[in-house]
BAROZA-434098 format. One line per 10 residues: number of its first residue (from 1); for each residue x, z, y of N, C-alpha, C. Coordinates in Angstrom, 2 decimals. Each point is the difference from the previous one (the first is absolute). Example, Ala and Ser with C-alpha at 12.3 -4.5 7.8 and 13.67 -1.06 7.14 Angstrom:
2
1 = 13.19 7.80 -5.69 -0.89 0.00 1.19 0.90 0.00 1.20 ~ -0.35 -0.72 1.05 0.82 0.06 1.19 -0.77 0.73 1.09 $
This chain:
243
1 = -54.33 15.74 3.52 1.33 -0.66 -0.07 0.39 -0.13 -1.47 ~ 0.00 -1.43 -0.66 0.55 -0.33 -1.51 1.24 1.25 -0.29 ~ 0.52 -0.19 -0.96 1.09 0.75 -1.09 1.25 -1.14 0.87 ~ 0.04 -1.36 0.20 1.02 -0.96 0.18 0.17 0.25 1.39 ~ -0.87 0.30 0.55 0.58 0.39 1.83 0.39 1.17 0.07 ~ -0.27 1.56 -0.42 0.34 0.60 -0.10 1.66 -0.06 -0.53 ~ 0.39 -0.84 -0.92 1.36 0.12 -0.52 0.46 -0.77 0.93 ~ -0.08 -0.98 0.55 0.57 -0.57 1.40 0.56 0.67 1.05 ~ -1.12 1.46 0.62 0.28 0.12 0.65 1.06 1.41 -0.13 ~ 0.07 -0.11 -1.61 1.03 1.18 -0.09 1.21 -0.51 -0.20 $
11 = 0.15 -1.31 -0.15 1.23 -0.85 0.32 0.56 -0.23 0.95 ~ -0.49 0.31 1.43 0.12 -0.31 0.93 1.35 0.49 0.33 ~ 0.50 1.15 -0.15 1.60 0.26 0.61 0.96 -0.21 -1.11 ~ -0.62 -1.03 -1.34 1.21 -0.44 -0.40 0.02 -1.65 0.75 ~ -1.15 -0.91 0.28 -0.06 -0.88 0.34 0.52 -0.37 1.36 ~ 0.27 1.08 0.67 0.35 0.08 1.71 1.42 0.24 -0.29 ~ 0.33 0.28 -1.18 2.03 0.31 -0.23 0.08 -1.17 -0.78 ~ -1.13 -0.78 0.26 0.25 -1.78 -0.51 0.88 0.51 -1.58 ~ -0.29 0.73 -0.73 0.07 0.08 -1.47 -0.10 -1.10 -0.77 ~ 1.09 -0.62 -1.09 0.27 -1.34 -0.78 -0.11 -1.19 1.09 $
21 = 0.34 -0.13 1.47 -0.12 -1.03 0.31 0.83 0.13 1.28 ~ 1.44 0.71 -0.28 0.91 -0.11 1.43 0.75 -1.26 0.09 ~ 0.11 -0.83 -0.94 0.44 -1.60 0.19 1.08 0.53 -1.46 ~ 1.22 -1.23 0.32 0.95 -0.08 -1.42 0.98 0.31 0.56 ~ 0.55 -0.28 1.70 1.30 1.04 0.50 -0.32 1.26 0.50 ~ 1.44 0.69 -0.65 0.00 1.12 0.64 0.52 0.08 1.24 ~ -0.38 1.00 0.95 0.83 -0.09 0.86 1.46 1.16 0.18 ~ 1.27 -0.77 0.79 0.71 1.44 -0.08 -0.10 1.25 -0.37 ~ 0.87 0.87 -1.16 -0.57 1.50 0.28 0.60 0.73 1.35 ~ 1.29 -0.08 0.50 -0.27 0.22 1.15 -0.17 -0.21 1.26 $
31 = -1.14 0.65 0.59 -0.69 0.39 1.35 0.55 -0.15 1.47 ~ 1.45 0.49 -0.49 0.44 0.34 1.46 1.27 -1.31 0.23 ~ -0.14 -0.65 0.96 1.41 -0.39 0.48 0.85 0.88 -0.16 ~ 1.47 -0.86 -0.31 0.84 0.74 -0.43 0.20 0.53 -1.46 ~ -1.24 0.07 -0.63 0.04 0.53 -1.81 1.08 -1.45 -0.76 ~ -0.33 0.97 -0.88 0.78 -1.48 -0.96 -0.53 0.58 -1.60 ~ -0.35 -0.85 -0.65 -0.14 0.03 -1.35 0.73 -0.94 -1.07 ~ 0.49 0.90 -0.80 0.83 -1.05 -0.60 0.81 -0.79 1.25 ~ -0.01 -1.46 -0.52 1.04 -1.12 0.83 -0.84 -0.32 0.85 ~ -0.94 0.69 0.54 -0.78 -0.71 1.38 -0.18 1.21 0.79 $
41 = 0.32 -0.61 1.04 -0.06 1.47 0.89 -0.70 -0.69 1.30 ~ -1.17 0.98 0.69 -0.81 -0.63 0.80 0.02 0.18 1.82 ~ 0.61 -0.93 0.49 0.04 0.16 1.28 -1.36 -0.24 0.67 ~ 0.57 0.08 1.34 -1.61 -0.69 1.44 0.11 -0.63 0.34 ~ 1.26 -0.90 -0.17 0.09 -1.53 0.25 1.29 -0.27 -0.64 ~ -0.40 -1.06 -0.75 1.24 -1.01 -0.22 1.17 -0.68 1.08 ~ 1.15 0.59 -0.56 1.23 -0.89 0.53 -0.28 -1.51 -0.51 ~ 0.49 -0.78 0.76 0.32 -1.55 -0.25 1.16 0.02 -1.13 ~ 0.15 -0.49 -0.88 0.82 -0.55 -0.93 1.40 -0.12 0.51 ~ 0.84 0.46 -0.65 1.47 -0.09 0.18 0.47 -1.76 0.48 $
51 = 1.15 0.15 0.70 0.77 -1.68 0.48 -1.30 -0.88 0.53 ~ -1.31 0.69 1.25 -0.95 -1.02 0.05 0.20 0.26 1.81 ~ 0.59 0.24 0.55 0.33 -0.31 1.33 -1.00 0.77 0.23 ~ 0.10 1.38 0.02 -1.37 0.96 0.05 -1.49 -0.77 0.12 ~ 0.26 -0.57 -1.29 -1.57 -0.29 -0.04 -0.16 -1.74 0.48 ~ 0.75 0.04 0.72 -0.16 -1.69 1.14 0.51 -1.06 -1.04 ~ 0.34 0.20 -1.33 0.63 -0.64 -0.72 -0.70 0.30 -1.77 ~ -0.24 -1.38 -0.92 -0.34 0.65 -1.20 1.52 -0.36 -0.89 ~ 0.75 0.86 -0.42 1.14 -0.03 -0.96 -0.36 -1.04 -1.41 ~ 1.31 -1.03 -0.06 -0.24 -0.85 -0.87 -0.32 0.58 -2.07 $
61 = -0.94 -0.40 -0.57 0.07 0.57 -0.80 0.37 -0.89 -1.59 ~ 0.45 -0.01 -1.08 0.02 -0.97 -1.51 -0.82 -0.75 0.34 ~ -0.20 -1.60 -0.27 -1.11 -0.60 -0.10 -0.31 -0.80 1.47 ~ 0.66 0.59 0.96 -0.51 -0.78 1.38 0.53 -1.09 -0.20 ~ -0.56 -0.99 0.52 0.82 -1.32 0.17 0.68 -0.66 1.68 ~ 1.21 0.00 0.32 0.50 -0.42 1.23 0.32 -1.18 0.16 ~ -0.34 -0.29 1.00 0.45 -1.67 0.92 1.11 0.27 0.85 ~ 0.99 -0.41 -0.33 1.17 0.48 0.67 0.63 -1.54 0.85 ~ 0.38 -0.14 1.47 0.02 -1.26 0.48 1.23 0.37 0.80 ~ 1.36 -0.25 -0.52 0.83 -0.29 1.23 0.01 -0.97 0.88 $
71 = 0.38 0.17 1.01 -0.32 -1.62 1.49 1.08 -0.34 0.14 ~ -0.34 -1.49 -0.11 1.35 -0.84 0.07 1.39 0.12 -1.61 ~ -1.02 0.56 -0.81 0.50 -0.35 -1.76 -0.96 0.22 -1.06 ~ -1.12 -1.21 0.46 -0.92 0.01 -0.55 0.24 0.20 -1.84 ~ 1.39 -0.31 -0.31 0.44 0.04 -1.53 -0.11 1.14 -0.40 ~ 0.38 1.24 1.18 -0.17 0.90 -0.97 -1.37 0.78 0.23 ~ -0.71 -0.47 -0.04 -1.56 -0.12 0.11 -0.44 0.71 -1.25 ~ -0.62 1.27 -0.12 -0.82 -0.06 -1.40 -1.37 0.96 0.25 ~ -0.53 -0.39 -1.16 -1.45 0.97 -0.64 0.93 1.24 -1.68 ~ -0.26 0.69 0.93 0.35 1.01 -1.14 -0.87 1.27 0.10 $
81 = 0.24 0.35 -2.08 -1.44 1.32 0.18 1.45 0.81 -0.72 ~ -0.92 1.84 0.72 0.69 0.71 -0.31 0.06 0.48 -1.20 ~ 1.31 0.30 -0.56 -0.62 0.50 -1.60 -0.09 1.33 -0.27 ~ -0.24 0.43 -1.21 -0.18 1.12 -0.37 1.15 1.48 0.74 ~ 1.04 -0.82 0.09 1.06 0.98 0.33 -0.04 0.12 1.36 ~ -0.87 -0.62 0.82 0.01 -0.16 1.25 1.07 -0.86 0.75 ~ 0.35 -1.37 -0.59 1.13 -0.84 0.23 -0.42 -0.96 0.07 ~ 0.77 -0.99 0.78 0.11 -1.51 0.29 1.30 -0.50 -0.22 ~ -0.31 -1.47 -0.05 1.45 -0.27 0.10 -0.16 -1.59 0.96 ~ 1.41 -0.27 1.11 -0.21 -0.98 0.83 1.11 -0.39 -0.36 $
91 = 0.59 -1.53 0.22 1.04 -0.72 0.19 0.76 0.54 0.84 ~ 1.20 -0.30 -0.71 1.45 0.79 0.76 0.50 1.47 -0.13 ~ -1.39 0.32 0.31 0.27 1.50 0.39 -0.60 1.02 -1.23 ~ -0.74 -0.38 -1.04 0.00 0.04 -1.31 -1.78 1.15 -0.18 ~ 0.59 1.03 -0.48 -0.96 1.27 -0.43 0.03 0.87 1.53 ~ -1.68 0.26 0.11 0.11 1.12 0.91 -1.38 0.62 -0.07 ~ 0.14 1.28 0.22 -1.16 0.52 -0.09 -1.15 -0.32 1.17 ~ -0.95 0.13 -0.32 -1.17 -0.26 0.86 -0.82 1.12 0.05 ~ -0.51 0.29 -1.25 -1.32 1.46 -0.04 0.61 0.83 0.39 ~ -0.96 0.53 1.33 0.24 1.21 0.45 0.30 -0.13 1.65 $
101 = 0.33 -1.23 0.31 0.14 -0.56 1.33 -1.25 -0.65 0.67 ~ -0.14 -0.29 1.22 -0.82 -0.73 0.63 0.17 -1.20 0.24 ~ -0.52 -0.90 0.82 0.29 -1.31 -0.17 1.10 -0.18 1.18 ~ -0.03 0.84 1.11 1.18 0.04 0.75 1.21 0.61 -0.30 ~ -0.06 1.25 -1.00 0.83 0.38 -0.29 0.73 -0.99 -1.44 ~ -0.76 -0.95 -0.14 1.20 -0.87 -0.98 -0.03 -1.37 0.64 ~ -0.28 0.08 1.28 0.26 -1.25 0.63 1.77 0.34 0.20 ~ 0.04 0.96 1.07 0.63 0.62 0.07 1.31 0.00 -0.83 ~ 0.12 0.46 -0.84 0.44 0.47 -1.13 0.68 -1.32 -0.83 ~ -0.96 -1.12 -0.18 0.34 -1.54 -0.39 0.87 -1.05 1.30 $
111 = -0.11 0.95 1.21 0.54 -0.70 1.40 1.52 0.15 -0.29 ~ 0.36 1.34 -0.11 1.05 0.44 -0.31 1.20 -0.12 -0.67 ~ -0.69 -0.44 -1.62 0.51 -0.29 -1.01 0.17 -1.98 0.08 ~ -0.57 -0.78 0.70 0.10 -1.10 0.20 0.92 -0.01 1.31 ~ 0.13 0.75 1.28 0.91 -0.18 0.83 1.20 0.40 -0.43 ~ 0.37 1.03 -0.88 1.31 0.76 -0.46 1.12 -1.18 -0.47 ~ -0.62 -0.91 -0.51 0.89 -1.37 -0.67 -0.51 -1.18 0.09 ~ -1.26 -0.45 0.08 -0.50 -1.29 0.13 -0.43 -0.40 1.04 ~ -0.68 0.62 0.86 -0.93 -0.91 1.27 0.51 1.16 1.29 ~ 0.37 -1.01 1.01 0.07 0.59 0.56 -1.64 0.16 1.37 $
121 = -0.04 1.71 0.13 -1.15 0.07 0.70 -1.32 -0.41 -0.73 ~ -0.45 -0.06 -1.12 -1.12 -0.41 -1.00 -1.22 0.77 0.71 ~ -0.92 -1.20 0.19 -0.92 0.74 0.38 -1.32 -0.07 -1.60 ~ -0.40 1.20 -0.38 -0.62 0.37 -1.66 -1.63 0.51 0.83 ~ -1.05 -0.96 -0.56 -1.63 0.41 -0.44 -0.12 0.24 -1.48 ~ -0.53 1.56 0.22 -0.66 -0.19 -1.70 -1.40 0.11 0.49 ~ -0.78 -0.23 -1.28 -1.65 -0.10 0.48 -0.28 0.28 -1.89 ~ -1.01 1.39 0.48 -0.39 -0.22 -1.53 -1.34 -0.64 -0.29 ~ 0.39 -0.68 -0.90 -0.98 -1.36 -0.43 -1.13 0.36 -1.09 ~ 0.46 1.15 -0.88 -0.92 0.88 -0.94 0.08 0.91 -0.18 $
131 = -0.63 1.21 0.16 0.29 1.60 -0.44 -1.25 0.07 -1.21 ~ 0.55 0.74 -0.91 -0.56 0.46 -1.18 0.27 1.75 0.08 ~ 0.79 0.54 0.86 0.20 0.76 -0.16 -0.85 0.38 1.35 ~ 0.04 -0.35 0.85 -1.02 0.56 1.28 -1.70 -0.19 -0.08 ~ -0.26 1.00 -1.14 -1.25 -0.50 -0.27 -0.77 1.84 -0.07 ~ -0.70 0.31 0.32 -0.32 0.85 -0.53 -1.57 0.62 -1.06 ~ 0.26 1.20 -0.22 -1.32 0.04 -1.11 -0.90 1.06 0.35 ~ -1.42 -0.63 0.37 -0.89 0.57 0.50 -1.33 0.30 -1.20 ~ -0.47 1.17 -0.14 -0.45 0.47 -1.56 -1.09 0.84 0.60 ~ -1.36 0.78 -1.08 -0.66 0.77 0.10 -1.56 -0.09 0.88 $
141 = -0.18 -0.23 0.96 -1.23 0.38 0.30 -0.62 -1.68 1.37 ~ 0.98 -0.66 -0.28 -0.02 -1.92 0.34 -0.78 -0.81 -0.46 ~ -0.60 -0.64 0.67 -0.35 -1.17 -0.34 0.42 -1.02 -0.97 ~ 1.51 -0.38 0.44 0.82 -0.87 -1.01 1.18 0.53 -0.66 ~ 0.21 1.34 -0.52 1.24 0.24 -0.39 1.15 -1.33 -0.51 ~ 1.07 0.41 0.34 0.96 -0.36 -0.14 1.54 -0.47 0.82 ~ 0.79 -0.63 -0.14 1.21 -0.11 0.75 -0.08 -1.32 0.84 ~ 0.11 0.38 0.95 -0.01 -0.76 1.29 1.65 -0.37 0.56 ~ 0.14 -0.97 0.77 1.37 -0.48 0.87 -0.20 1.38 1.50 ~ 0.89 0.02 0.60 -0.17 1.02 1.54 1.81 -1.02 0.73 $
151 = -0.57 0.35 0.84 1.41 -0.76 0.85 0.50 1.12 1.19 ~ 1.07 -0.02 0.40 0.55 0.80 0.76 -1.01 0.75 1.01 ~ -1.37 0.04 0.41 -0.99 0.36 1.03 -1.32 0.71 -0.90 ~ -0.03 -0.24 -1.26 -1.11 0.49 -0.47 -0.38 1.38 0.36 ~ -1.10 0.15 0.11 -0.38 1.69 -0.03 -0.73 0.46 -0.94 ~ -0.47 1.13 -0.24 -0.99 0.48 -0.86 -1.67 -0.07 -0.21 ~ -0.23 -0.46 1.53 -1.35 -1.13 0.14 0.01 -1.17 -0.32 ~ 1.31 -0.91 0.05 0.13 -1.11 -0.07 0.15 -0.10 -1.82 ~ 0.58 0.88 -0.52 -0.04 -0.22 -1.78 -1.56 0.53 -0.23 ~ -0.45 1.15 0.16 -1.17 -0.20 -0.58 -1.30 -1.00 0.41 $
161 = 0.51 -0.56 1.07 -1.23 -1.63 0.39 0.49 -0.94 -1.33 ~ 1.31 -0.09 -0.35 0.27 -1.24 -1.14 -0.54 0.80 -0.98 ~ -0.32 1.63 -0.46 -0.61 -0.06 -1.04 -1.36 -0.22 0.27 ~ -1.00 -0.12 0.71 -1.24 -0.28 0.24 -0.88 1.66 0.75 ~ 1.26 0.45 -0.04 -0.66 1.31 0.80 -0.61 1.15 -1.11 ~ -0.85 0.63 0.31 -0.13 1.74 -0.61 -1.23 -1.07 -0.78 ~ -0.18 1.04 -1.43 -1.35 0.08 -0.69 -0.61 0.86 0.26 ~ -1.53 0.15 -0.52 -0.75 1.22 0.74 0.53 0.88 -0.77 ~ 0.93 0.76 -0.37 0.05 1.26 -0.88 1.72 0.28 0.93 ~ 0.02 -0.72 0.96 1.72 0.06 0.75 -0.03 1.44 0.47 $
171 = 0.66 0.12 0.22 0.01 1.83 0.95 1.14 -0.58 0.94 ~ -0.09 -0.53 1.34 0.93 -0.40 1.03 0.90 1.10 -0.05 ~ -0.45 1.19 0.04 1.11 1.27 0.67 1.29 -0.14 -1.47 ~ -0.53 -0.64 -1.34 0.98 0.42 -0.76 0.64 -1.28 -0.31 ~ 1.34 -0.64 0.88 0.06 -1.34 -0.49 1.91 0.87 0.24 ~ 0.29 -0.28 -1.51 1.68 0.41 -0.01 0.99 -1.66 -0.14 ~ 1.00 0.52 0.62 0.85 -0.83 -0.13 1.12 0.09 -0.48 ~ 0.52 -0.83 -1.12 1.16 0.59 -0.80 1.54 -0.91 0.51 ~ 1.03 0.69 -0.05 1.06 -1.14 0.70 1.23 1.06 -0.66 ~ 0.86 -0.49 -0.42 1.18 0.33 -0.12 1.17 -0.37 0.85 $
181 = 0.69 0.94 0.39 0.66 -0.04 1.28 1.57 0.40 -0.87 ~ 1.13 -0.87 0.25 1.30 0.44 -0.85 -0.38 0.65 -1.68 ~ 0.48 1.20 0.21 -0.73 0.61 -1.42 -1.00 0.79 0.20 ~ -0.52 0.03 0.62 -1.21 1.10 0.46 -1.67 -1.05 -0.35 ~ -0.63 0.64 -0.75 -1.26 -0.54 -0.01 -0.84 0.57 0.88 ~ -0.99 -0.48 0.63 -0.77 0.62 0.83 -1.49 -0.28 0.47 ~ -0.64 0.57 0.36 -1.89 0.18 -0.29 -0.16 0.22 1.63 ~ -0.95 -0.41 0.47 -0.47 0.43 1.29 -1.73 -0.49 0.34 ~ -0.64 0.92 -0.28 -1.46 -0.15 0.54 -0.47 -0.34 1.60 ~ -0.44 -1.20 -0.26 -0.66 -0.75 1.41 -1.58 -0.03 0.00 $
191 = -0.43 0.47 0.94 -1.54 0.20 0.50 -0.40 -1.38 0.62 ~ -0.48 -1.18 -0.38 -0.48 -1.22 0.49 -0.81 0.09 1.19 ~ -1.10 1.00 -0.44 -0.95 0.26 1.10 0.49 0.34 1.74 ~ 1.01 0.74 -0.50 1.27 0.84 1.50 0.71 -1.79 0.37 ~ 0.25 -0.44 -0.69 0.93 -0.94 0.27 -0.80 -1.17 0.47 ~ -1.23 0.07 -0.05 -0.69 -1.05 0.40 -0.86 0.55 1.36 ~ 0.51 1.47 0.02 -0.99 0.16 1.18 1.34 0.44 1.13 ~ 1.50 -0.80 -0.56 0.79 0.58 0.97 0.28 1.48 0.26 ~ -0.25 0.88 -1.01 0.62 1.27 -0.04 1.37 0.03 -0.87 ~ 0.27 -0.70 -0.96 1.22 -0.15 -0.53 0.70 -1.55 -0.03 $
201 = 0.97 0.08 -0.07 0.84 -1.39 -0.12 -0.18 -1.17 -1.23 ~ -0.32 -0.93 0.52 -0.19 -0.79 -1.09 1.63 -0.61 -0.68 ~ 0.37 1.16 -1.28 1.42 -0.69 -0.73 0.28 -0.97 -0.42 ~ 1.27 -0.31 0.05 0.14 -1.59 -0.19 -0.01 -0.36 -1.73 ~ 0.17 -0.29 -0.90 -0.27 -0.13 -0.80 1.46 -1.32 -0.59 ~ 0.57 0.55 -1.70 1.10 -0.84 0.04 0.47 -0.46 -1.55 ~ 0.46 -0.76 0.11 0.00 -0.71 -2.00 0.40 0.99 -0.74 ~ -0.97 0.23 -0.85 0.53 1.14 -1.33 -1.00 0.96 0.63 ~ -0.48 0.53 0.71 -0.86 0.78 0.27 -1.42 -0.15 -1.19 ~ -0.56 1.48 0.04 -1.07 0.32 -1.05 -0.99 0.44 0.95 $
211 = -0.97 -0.74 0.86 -1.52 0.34 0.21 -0.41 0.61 -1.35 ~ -0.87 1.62 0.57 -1.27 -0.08 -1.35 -0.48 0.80 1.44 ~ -1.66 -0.56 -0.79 -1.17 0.18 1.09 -0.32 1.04 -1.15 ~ -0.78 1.12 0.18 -0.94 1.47 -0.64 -1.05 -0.10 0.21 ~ -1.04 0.27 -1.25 -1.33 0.09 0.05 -0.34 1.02 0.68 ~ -1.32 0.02 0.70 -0.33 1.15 0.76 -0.75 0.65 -0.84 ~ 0.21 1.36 -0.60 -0.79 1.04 -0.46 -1.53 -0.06 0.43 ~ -0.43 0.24 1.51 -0.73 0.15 0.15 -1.75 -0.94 -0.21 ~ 1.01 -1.65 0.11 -0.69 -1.00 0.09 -0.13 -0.14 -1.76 ~ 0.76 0.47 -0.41 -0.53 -0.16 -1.86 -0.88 1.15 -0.29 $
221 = -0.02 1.09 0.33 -0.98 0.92 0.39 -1.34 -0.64 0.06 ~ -0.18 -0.23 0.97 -1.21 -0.34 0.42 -0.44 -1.42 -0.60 ~ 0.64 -0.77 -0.62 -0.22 -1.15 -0.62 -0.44 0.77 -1.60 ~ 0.59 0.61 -0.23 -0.66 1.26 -1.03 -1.45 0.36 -0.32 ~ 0.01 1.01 1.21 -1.14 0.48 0.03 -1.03 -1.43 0.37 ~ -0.16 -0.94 0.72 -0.72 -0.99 0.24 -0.37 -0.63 -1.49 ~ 1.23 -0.19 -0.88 -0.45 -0.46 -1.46 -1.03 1.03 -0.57 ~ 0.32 1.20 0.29 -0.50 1.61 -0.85 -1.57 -0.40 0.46 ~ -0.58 0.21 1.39 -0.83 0.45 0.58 -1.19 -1.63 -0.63 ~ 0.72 -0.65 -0.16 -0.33 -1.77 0.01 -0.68 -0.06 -1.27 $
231 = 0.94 0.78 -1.24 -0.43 -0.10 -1.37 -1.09 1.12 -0.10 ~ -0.31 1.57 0.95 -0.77 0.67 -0.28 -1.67 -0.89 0.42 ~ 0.21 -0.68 1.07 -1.12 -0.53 0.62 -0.85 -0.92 -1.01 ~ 0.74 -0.90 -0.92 -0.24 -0.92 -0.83 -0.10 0.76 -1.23 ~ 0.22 1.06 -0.35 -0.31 0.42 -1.18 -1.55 0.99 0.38 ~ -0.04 0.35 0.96 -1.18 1.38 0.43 -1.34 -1.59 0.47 ~ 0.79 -1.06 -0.02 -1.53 -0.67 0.47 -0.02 -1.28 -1.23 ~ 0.65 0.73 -1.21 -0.59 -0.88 -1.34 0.91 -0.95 -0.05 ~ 0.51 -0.58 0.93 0.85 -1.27 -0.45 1.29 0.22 -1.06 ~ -0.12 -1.00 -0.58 1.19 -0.17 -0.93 1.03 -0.17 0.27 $
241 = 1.24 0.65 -0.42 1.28 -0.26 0.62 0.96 -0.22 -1.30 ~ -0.84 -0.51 -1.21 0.53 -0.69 -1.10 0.26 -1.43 0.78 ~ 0.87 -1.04 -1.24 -0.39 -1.25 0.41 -0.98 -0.49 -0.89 $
């Protein structure tokens, strides 16, 4: 047995703790549902986002753009985007907030303020026509990183198919999801594998949300040692592994 296999194989239990090659995220330091570190504290499942009709609803956010259509006054008809402050403004009835509502809850809300003095019985469609803000960002161990659109039904199978799915170095069991809920930030680890075999719930998934997929230790491990064992073979049978 060469001097170069021999040191291989005394590498072996740093190469199996996948040593210099656990990926570039970390994951949570803590373990347990319920911990919290710093401003993130880690539950076992995510609440739905505040003002979203538990969940059945995505809350309007800066940046959306609305189609707003009263019937039977087509004048006061408009396309308006929300701004920074989370505001609109309509004929007559002037400034009103929008971010933070649903699309029924400012139908609603615009019904009101148009029956109080102008129309009587107004019947109000909003329809949002662009979200910039219902997009979320899917990172780490993907095919296509980056920020994707999700609409009121998305799930957590359904965002990682728009990123192109796992790379070989994915670790299914470690896929966190980041969401801020009121003031509370929050982390919750989802097992893909459970969720695809119907042992856990597939979560719905919602704008502003942070997918990160985790490299699997083990699979860089062994992609390791496969380089290790690969370069002893080619060096013990003469070949050059200059260029």
């Amino acid at each position: 047995m060469n001097v170069l296999r021999v040191a291989v194989i005394g590498l072996l239990p740093c190469l199996l703790a996948a040593c210099g090659g656990a990926g570039t995220f970390q994951e949570p330091i803590s373990s347990h549902a319920g911990e919290a570190t710093g401003d993130l504290s880690r539950v076992a499942a995510l609440p739905p986002p505040l003002n979203s009709a538990g969940g059945l609803e995505q809350s309007l956010l800066p940046g959306d753009v609305l189609t707003i259509e009263i019937f039977q006054a087509s004048d006061l008809n408009r396309t308006v985007q929300v701004d920074a402050r989370g505001l609109i403004s309509l004929p007559l009835i002037g400034t009103l907030t929008a971010g933070g509502k649903t699309l029924r809850g400012l139908e609603a809300e615009i019904k009101r303020l148009y029956g109080a003095r102008y129309i009587q019985n107004p019947q109000v469609s909003v329809f949002l026509k662009d979200s910039v803000g219902q997009r979320v960002t899917i990172d780490g161990e993907v095919a296509k990183p980056g920020l994707f659109p999700v609409s009121y039904n998305t799930s957590l199978l359904d965002a990682l198919a728009l990123a192109g799915g796992f790379r070989d170095l994915a670790d299914p069991r470690k896929v966190y999801v980041y969401r801020t809920v009121g003031e509370r930030k929050l982390v919750a680890n989802y097992n893909v594998a459970d969720i695809r075999d119907g042992r856990m719930p597939n979560p719905q998934i919602y704008g502003g949300d942070v997918v990160v997929v985790f490299t699997s230790r083990s699979r860089v491990a062994i992609n390791n040692l496969k380089e290790a064992l690969g370069l002893s073979a080619r060096v013990a049978t003469g070949i050059s592994v200059l260029p």
